[in-house]
Structure formats: C-alpha cells, structure tokens
C-alpha positions as CSV (number, residue, x, y, z in Angstrom):
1,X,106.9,120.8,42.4
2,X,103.7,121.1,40.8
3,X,104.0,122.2,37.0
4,X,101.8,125.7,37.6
5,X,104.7,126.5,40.6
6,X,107.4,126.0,38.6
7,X,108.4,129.4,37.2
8,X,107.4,130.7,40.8
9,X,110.0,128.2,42.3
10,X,112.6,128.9,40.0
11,X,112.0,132.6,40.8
12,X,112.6,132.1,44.4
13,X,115.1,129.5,44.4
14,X,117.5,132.3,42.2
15,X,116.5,135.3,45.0
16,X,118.0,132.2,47.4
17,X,121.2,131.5,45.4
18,X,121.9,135.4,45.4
19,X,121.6,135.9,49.2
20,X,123.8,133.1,49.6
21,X,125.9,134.3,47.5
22,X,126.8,137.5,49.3
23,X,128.7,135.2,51.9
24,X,131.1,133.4,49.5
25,X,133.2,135.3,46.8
26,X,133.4,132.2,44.7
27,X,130.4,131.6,44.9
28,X,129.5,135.1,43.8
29,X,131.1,134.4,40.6
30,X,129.8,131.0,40.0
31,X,126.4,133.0,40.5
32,X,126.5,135.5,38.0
33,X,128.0,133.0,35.1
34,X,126.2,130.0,35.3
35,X,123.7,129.9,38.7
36,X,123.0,126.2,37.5
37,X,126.5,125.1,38.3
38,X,126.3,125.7,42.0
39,X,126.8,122.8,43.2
40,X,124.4,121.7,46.5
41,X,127.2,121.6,48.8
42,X,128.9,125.0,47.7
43,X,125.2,126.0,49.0
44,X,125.5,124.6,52.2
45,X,128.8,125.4,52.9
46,X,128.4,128.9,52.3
47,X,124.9,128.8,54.8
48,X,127.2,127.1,57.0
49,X,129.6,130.2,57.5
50,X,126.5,132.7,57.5
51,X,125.1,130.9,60.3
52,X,128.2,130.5,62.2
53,X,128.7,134.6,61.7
54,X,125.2,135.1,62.8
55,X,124.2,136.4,59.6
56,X,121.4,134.6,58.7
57,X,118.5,132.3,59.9
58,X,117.7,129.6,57.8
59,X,114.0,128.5,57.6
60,X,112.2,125.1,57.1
61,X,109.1,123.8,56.1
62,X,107.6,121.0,58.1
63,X,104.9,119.7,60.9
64,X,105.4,117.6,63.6
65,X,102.2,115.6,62.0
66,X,103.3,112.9,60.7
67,X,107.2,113.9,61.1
68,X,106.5,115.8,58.1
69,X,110.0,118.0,57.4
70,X,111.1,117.0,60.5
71,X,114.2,114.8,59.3
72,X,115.0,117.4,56.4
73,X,115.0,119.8,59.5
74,X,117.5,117.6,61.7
75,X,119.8,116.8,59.0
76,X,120.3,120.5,58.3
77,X,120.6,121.2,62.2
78,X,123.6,119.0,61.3
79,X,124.6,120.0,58.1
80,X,124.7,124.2,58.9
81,X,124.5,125.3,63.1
82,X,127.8,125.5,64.5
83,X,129.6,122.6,66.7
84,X,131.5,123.3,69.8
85,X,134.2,123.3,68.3
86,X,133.4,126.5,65.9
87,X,133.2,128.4,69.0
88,X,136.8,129.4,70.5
89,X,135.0,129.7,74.2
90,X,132.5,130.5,75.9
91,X,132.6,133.4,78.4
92,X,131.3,133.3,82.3
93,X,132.4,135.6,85.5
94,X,134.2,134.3,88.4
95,X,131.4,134.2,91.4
96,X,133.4,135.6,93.9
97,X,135.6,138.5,91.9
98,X,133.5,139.1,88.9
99,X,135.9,138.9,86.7
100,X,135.9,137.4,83.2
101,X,136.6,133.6,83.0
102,X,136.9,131.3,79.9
103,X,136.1,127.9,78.7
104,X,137.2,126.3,75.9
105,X,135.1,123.3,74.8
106,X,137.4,120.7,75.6
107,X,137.3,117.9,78.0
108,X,140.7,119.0,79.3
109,X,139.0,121.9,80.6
110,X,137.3,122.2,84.1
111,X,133.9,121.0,83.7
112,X,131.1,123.8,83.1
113,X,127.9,123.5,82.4
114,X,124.5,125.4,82.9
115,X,121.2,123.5,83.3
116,X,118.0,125.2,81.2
117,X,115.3,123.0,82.0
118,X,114.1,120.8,84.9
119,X,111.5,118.3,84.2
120,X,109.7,115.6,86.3
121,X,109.5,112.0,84.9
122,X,107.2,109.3,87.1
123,X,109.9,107.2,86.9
124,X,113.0,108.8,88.0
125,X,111.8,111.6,89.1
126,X,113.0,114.8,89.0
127,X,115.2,115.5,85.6
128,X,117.8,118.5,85.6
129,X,118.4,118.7,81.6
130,X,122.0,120.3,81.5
131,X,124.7,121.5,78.6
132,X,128.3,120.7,79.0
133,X,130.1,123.5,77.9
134,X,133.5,121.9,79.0
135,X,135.3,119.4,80.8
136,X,133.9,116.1,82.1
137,X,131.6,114.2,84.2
138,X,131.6,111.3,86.1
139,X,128.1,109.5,87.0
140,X,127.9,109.6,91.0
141,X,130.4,112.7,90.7
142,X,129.7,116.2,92.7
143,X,129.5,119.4,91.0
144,X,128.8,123.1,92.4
145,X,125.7,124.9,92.0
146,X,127.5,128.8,91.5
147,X,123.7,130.3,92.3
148,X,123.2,128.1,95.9
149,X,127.2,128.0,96.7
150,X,126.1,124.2,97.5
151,X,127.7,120.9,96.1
152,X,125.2,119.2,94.6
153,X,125.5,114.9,93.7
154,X,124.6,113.8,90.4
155,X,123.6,110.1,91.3
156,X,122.9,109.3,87.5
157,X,123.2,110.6,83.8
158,X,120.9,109.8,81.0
159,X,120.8,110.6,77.6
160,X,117.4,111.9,76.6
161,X,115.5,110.2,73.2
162,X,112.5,111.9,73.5
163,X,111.1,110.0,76.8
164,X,113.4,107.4,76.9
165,X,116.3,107.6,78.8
166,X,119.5,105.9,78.4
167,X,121.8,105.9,81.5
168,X,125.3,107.1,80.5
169,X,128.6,107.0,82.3
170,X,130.1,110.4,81.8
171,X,129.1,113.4,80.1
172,X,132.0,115.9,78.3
173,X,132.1,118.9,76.7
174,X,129.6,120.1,73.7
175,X,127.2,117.3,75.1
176,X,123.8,117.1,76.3
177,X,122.2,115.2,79.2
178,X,119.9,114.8,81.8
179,X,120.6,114.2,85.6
180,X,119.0,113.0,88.3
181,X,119.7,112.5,92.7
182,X,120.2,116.5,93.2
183,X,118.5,118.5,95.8
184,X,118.9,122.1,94.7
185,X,118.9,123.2,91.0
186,X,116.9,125.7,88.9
187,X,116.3,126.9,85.6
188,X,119.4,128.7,84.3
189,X,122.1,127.6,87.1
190,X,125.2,127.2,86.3
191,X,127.2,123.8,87.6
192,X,130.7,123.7,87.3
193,X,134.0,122.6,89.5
194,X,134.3,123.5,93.0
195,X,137.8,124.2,92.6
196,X,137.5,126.5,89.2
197,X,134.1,128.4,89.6
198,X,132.3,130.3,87.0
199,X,128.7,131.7,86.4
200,X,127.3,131.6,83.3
201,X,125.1,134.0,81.9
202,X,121.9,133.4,83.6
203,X,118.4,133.0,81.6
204,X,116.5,136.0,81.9
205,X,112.0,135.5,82.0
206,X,109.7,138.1,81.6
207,X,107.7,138.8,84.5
208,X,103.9,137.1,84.5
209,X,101.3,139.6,82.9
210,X,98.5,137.2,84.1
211,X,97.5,135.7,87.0
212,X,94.9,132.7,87.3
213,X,93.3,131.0,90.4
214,X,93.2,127.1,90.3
215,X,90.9,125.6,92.7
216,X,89.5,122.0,92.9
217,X,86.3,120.5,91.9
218,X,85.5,118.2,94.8
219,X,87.8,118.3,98.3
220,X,88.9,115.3,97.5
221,X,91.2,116.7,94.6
222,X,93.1,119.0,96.8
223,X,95.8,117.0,97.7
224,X,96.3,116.0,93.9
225,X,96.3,119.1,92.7
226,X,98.7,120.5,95.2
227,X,101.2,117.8,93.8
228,X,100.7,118.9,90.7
229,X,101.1,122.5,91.1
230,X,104.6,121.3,92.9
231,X,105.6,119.7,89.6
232,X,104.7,122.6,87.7
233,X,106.5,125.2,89.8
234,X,109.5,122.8,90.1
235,X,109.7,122.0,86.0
236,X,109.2,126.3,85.5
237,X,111.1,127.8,87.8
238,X,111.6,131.4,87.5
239,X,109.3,131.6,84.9
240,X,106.0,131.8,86.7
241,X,104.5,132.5,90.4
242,X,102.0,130.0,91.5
243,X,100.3,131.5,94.8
C-alpha cells in the first residue's frame, strides 16, 4: 500500500473489521479491545457464516488481464461460499402432483440435477453444462428431462477446465459437469430419475427489448450464417428469439 494510502486503508480496513464484526459475538469483543488481534481466520470465518445466512456479499478486486485478482478471487470462492453440504436440501415440485419434494445433497439420494447452460464445442459437439444437486451418474446412463417427459442418454461426461474437457466416469452430488449424446435439453431443465421425478425451479429471462435483422454479405454466406444462427439459438435458449 502506497505510504500516502495508508491512513486511508487503515480507515477502511477498521469500517471492514466492524461489519464483520456484527456477525460474530466474539469477535465483537475482540473488536472493541484490541481490533489488531483479530486474527485473519476469525475474519474469514465469521464472512463465512454471513455469506452462508445471505447477509452479505463479499467484493474483490481484480481483472481478467493478466489473471490479475483472479486467484485471490478463487481462493476466497473457496475459503467463504457455502458447500453442498451447508445446505440441508434443496426444494423442487413433483411434475405430476405439484407437491413439494426434497433433495438432500447426497449420493444416496435420487439423482437431480438442472442444466443452465448449453454450449457447442467443434469437437464434441453440442455441450449441456449441468449441476448435480444429488445422487449419481453413470457415463452412458439415461436420465429424464421433467420439461419434455422424454429420457434422454448421456453418452459421455466431461469435466470442464475452461476449454478443455476431461471425460469423467460419473458425476454425484454438489458436482459440476458437462454432457454430451442428448437430443432434447434446454436452458434451465431439470434432469433427474425416471422413477423419483422432480422439477426444479426453472430460470426465468426477461423478454427481448430489441430486435435486429442479420442478413448476409454475399449469397454465398447464407448457408454459413444459418449454421451459425442454429448455434446461437441452441447455446441461448429461452433467452432470445432469432426470426
């Protein structure tokens, strides 16, 4: 910290220790008798039980330039958002009754999960990025799409590094992966066992306040850029009408 920021930092970084403090009596005490003795990981464990209660979002410096912040980000990601397992369940309807049903995040549990992105890579095609939210997963395993009433086959299961992928066996509960071989899935679908149904709570898009006309330069781009307009509306559905 540059010496002329100092005082300014200090400032700041006490206004910090007392909202933190609000969430942790101890801490509270430790505050008003000797702020310096607060130790870093009395900080971050009391950020860890605001952010579990919702109660506050923490902020980060950084750019993507240069992976500037980006680890310090990532390593509080880690260090302060809630695991699975700091959630007792999470709460869907039954399809056909729509009554309340639960899932624990357990691999014991029927398998749920709800896909929030869909993606095309040249290489395998089209990508269905999903979150398991319980049970567990078999590569080459069937699952039900709750929104088509259709069994869908998920040939292969990758695990995403940026855009790499790294084919994995199985998928469980509190994971994420990408899929690939199905026929039918959308933005916001919930997959899950045929035999123990569920429907997540869909994602809900705005309606388009724009429209825009695409047309090609030459005729010999019109077959390219219907492809591509197919991607697009594939990777974003529900999000925007392509006419």
């Amino acid at each position: 910290i540059p010496a002329e920021l100092m005082e300014e930092a200090k400032e700041w970084r006490e206004k910090l220790l007392e909202s933190i403090a609000e969430f942790d009596d101890h801490l509270m005490e430790k505050f008003f008798e000797d702020p310096t003795s607060i130790s870093e990981a009395e900080i971050l464990a009391a950020l860890r039980k605001a952010c579990i209660a919702n109660k506050v979002v923490p902020m980060v410096c950084g750019s993507a330039f240069k992976n500037k912040g980006v680890q310090t980000m990532l390593d509080l990601v880690m260090e302060l958002m809630p695991s699975p397992l700091d959630k007792e369940n999470i709460v869907g309807t039954h399809p056909d009754t729509e009554e309340p049903v639960s899932r624990k995040p357990d691999a014991k549990e029927p398998f749920t999960a709800l896909a929030f992105k869909i993606a095309t890579d040249p290489f395998v095609g089209r990508l269905c990025f999903f979150r398991a939210y319980s049970g567990h997963l078999d590569s080459g395993s069937y699952v039900l799409n709750t929104r088509s009433g259709n069994k869908e086959r998920i040939s292969r299961i990758f695990q995403m590094h940026a855009n790499k992928q790294n084919a994995i066996d199985f998928i469980e509960a509190g994971d994420i992966g990408a899929a690939v071989g199905f026929k039918d899935i959308k933005t916001g679908d919930t997959l899950c066992d045929e035999k123990h149904p569920i429907v997540l709570e869909s994602m809900k898009f705005p309606e388009p306040v724009i429209g825009i006309a695409i047309e090609p330069k030459t005729q010999a781009d019109l077959d390219r850029l219907g492809v591509s307009l197919g991607k697009l509306a594939r990777s974003e559905e529900h999000t925007s009408e392509l006419q």
